[in-house]
C-alpha positions as CSV (number, residue, x, y, z in Angstrom):
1,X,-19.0,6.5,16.6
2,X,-21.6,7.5,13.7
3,X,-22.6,5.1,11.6
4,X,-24.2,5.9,8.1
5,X,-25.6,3.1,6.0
6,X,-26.2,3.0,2.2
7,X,-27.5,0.3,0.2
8,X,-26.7,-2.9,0.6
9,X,-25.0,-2.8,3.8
10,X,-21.8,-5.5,4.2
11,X,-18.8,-3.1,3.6
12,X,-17.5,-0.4,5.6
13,X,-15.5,2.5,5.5
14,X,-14.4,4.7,8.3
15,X,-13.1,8.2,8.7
16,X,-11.1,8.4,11.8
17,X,-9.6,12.5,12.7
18,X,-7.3,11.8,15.3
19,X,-6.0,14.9,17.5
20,X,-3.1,14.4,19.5
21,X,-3.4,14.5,23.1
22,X,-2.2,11.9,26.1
23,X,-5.2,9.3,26.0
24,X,-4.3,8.8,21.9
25,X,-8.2,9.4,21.7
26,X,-9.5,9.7,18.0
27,X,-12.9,10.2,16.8
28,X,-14.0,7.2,14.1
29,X,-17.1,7.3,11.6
30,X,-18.0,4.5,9.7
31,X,-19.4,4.9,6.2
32,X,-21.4,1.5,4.2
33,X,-20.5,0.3,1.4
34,X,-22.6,-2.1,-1.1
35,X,-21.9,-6.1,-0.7
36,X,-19.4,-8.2,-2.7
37,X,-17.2,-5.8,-4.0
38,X,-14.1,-7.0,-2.6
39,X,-11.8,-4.1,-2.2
40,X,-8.0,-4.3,-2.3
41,X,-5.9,-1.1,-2.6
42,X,-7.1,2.1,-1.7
43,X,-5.4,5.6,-2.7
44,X,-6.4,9.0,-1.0
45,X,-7.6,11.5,-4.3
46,X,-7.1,15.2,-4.8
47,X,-10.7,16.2,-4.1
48,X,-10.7,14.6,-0.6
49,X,-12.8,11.6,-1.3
50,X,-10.9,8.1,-1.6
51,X,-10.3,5.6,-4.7
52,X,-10.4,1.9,-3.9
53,X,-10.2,-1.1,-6.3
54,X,-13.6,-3.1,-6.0
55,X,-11.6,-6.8,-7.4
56,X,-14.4,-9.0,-7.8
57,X,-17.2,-6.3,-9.4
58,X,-14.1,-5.6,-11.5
59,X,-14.8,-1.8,-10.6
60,X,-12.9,1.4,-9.3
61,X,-14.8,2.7,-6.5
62,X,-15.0,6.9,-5.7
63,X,-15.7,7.9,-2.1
64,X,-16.7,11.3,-0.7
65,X,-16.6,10.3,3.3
66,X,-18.0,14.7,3.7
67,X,-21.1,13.3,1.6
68,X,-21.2,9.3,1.8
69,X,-21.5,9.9,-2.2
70,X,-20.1,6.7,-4.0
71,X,-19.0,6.6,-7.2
72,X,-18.4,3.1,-9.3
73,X,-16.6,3.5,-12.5
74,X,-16.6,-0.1,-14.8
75,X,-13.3,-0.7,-16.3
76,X,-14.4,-3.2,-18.6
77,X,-15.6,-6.5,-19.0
78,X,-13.9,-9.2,-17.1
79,X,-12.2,-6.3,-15.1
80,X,-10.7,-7.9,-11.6
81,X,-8.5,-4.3,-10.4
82,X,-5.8,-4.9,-7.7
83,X,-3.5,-1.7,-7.2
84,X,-4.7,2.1,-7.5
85,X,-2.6,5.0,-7.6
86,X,-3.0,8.8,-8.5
87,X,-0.7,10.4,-11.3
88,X,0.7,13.5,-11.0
89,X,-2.2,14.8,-13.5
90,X,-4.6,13.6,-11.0
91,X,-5.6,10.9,-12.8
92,X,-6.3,7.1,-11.2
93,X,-4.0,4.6,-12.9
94,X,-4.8,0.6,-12.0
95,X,-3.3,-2.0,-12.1
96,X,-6.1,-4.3,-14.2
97,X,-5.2,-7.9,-13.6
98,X,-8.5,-9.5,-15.5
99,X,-8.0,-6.8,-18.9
100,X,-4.5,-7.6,-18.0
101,X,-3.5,-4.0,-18.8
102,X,-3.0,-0.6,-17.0
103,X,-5.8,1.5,-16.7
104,X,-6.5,5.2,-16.2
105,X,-9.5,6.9,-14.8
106,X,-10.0,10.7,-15.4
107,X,-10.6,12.3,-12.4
108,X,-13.3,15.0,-14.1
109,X,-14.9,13.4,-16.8
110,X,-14.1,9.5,-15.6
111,X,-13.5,8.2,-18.7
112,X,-11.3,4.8,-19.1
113,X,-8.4,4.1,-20.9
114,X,-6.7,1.2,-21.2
115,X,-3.6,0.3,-22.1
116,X,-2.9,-3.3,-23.0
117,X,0.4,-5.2,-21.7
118,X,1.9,-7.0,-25.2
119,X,0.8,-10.1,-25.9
120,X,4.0,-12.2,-24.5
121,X,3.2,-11.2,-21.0
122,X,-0.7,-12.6,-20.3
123,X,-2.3,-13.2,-17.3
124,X,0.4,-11.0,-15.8
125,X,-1.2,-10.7,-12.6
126,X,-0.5,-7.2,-12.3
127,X,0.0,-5.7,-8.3
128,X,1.4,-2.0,-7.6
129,X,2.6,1.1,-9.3
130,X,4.9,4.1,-9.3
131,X,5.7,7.1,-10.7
132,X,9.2,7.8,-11.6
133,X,10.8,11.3,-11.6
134,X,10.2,11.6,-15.5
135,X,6.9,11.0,-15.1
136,X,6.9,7.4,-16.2
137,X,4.3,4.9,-14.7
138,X,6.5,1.5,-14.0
139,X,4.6,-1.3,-12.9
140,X,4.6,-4.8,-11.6
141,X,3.2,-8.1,-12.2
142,X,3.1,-10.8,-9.5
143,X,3.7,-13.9,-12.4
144,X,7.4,-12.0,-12.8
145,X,6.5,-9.1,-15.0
146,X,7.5,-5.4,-14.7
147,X,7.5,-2.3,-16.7
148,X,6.4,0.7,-17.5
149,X,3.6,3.4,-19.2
150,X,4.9,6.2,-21.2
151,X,1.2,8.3,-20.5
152,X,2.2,10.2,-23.1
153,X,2.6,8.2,-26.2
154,X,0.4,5.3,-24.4
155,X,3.1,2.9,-25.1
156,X,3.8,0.1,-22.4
157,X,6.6,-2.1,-22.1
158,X,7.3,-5.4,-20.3
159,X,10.0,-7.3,-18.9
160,X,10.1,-10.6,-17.3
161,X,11.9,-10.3,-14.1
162,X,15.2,-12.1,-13.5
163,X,14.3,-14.4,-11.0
164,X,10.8,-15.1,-12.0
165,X,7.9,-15.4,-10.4
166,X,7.1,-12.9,-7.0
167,X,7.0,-9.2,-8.2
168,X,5.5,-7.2,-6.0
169,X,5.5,-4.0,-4.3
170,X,7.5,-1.0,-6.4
171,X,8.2,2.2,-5.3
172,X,10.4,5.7,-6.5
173,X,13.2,7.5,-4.2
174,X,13.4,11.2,-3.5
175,X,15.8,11.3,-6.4
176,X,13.9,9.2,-8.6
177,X,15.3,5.6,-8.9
178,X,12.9,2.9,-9.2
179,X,12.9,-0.5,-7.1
180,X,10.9,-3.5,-6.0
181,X,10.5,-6.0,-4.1
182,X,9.4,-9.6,-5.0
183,X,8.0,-11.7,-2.7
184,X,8.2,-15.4,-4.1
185,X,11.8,-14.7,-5.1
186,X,12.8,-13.2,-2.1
187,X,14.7,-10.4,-2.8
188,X,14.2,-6.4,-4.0
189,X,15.8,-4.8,-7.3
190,X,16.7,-1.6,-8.5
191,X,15.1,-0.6,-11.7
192,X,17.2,1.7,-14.5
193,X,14.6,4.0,-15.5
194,X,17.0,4.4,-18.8
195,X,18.1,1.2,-19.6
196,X,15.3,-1.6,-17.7
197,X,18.4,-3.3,-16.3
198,X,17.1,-4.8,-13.1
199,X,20.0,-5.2,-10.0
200,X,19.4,-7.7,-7.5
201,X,19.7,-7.5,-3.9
202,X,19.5,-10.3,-1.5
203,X,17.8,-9.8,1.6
204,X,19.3,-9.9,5.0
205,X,18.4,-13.3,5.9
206,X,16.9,-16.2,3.4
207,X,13.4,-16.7,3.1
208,X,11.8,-13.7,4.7
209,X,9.7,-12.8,1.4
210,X,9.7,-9.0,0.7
211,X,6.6,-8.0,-0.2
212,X,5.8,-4.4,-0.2
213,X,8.5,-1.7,-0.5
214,X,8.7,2.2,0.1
215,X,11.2,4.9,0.3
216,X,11.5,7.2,3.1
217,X,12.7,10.9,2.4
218,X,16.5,10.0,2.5
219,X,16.0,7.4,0.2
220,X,16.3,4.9,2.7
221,X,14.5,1.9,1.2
222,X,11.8,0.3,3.8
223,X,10.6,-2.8,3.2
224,X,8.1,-5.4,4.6
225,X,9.0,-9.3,5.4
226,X,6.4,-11.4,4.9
227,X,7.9,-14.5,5.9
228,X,10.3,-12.9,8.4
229,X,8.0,-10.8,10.9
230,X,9.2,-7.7,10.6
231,X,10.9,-4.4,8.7
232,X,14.1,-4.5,7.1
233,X,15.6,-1.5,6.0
234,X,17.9,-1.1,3.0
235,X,20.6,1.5,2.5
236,X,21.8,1.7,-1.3
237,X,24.9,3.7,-0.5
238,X,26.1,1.6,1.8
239,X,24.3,-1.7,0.6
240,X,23.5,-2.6,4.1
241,X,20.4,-4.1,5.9
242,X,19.2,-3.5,9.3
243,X,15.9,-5.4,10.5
244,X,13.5,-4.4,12.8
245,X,11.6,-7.3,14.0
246,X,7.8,-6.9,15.0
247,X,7.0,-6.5,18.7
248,X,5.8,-10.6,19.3
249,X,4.8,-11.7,15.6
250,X,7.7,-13.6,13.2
251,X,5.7,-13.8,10.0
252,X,3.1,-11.7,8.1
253,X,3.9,-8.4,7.9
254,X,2.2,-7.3,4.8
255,X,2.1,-3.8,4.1
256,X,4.8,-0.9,4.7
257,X,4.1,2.9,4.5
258,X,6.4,5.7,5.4
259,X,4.9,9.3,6.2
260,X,6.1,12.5,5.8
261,X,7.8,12.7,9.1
262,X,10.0,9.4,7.9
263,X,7.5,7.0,10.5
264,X,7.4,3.5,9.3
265,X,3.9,1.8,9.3
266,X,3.5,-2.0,9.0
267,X,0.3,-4.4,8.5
268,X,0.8,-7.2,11.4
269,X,-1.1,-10.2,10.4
270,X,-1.0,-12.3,13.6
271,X,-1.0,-9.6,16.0
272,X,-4.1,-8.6,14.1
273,X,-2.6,-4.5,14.2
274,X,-0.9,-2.1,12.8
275,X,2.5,-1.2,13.8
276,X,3.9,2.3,14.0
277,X,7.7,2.2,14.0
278,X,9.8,5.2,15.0
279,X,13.5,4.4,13.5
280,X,14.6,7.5,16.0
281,X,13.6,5.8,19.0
282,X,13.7,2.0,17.5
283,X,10.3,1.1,19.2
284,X,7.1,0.2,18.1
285,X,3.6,1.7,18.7
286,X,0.6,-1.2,17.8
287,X,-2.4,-0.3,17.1
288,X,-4.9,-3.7,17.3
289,X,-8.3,-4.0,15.3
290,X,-11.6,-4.1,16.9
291,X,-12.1,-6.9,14.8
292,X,-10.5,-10.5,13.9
293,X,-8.9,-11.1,11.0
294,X,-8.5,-8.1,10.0
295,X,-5.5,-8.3,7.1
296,X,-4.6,-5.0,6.4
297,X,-2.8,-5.4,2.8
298,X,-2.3,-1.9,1.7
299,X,-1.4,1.8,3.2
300,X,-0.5,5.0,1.8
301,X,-1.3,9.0,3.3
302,X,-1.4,12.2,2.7
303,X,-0.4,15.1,4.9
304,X,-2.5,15.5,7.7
305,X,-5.5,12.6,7.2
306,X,-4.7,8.7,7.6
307,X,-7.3,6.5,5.7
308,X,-7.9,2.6,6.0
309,X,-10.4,-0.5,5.4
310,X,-10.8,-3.5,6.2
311,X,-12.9,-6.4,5.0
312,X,-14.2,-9.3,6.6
313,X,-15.6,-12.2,4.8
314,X,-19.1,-13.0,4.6
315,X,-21.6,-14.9,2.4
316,X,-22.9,-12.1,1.5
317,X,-20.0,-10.0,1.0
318,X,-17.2,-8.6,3.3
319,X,-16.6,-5.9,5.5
320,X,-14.5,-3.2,5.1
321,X,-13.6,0.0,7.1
322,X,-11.6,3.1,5.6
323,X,-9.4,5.1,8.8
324,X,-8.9,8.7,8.4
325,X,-7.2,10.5,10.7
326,X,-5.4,14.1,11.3
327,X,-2.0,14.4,13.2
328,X,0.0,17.2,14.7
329,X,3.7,17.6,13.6
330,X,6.6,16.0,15.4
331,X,9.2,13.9,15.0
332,X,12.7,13.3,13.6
333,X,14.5,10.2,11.4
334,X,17.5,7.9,12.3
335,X,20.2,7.0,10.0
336,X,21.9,4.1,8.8
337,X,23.1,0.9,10.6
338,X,26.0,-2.0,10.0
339,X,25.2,-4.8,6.8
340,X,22.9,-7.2,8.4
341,X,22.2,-5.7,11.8
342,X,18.9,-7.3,13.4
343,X,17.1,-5.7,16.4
344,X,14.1,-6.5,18.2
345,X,12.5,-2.8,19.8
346,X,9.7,-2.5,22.5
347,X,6.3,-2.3,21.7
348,X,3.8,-0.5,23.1
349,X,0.1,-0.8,23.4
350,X,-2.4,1.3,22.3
351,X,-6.4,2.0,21.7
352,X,-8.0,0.8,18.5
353,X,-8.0,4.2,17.1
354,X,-4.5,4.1,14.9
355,X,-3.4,7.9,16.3
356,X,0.2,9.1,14.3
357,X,1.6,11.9,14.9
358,X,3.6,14.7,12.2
359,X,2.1,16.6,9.4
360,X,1.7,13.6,7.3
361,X,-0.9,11.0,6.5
362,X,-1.7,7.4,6.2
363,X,-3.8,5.2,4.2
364,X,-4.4,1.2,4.7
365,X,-6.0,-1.0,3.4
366,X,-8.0,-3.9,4.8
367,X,-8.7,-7.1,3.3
368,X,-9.6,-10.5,4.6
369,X,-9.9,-13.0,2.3
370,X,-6.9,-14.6,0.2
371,X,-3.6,-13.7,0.3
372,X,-2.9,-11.7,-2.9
């Protein structure tokens, strides 16, 4: 483990490269970051380093982990950032819940733009974002918004959901098709991109919150249950649900991430790990923190690197850890199961290091403090 501190030392990021080999050994460094900045979401950029939303400075945070260079960018007064994504332009868009408006961060010249949400949807509490196939940013807003960025005419457009309040995580399908999931209403909807027309579909069983949402390369739509304790999986063709329930928790999975190689990763609250689920298999591979309380909130990858943090409330500030790691490929995907099927697969423990194998990446988020 190499440790190298900057200024202010009460945040941490760590840059894990992870070979695969029997033991699941992986080689972690840890990187400082300044005090207080309260980090949520964290996206992996084009130029290697790492975007991450500093909430409370109201900043978007740049970090080279090959130079420990870091980078603040002010979005504005008042600014209080919660989601982070990279446009197919390179760009950073966030999701900019105190300017209560969308914001893009050049990735050259790092100059911010911001793009207002109209005036009948304040204090949205904005969340995630997606890119759709025609290069439209939709959004969502945890009060009961979504909607969407034309980036080319700047225009933005807002809807209030149909069941109110809970809209969360949002993500796009190989063949473009928009959905989301809302956590306070308990359900997730499709999204048409042409017409804003939102479709509901109930989960498998009431109650277990969806929170985040991802698609996995057959469109396959994976989804986290907050209230439930595991991963439910949602087939649009066949509108059917099959859940996966985590190895010994039965609430607070937060976060869910699919890599290239169709793996499903999910933030386990009370286990205090993340869970690596193989839907060819159906079993489980948990990966605990070093460190209590934990509350990994976020992940996403790129191909061949996995990325994380985690933060850990202090007086002084938190602490947070970025993961990196490299993988080997492997794998294969599993296909669809019966409306409503519910399994519980083995688990099976592992070192801190979170080791994945396939081509593909991961990036999570770690963030101990409340639970937005």
């Amino acid at each position: 483990m190499i440790r190298l501190p900057l200024a202010l030392v009460a945040l941490s990021i760590a840059v894990v490269l992870a070979f695969e080999t029997t033991a699941q050994s992986a080689q972690v460094t840890y990187y400082q970051l300044p005090s207080g900045a309260y980090p949520h979401d964290v996206a992996p950029a084009p130029d290697g380093a790492v975007w991450f939303t500093g909430q409370a400075q109201g900043f978007l945070g740049h970090f080279d982990p090959a130079s420990g260079k870091l980078e603040k960018i002010a979005l504005g007064r008042g600014a209080a950032p919660h989601g982070v994504l990279v446009g197919p332009g390179g760009a950073a868009w966030v999701t900019e819940g105190g300017q209560n408006a969308i914001a893009r961060v050049d990735q050259v010249s790092r100059e911010v733009k911001l793009f207002p949400l109209p005036k009948e949807f304040a204090d949205a509490n904005l969340n995630t974002l997606t890119f759709d196939k025609a290069g439209m940013l939709w959004f969502t807003g945890q009060s009961g918004v979504y909607g969407r960025v034309d980036p080319k005419t700047g225009k933005v457009d807002a809807w209030a959901s149909p069941r109110g309040a809970g809209t969360y995580g949002i993500t796009t399908t190989p063949s473009g098709e928009v959905w989301y999931a809302s956590l306070a209403s308990d359900h997730i909807a499709h999204i048409d991109t042409a017409t804003h027309a939102v479709t509901v579909v109930d989960p498998p069983r009431k109650g277990v919150g969806p929170r985040r949402i991802w698609s996995d390369s057959k469109g396959m739509l994976w989804t986290s249950f907050w209230n439930g304790g595991g991963i439910g999986r949602y087939d649009p063709m066949k509108k059917s649900w099959t859940t996966f329930l985590m190895p010994r928790s039965r609430n607070g999975t937060y976060a869910v991430y699919v890599d290239d190689k169709d793996r499903v990763w999910a933030t386990d609250w009370p286990a205090n790990a993340i869970q690596r689920f193989d839907p060819a298999t159906e079993t489980f591979a948990t990966f605990p923190s070093d460190k209590r309380g934990a509350e990994i909130r976020e992940m996403q990858g790129r191909p061949g690197e996995a990325v994380g943090r985690r933060i850990r409330q202090r007086p002084a500030g938190g602490r947070a850890r970025l993961i990196w790691k490299r993988r080997t490929p492997d794998g294969s995907r599993g296909g669809g199961e019966p409306s409503g099927a519910t399994r519980r697969v083995g688990g099976m423990g592992a070192t801190l290091s979170i080791k994945q194998v396939g081509s593909g990446g991961l990036v999570a988020s770690h963030h101990a403090a409340s639970a937005g």
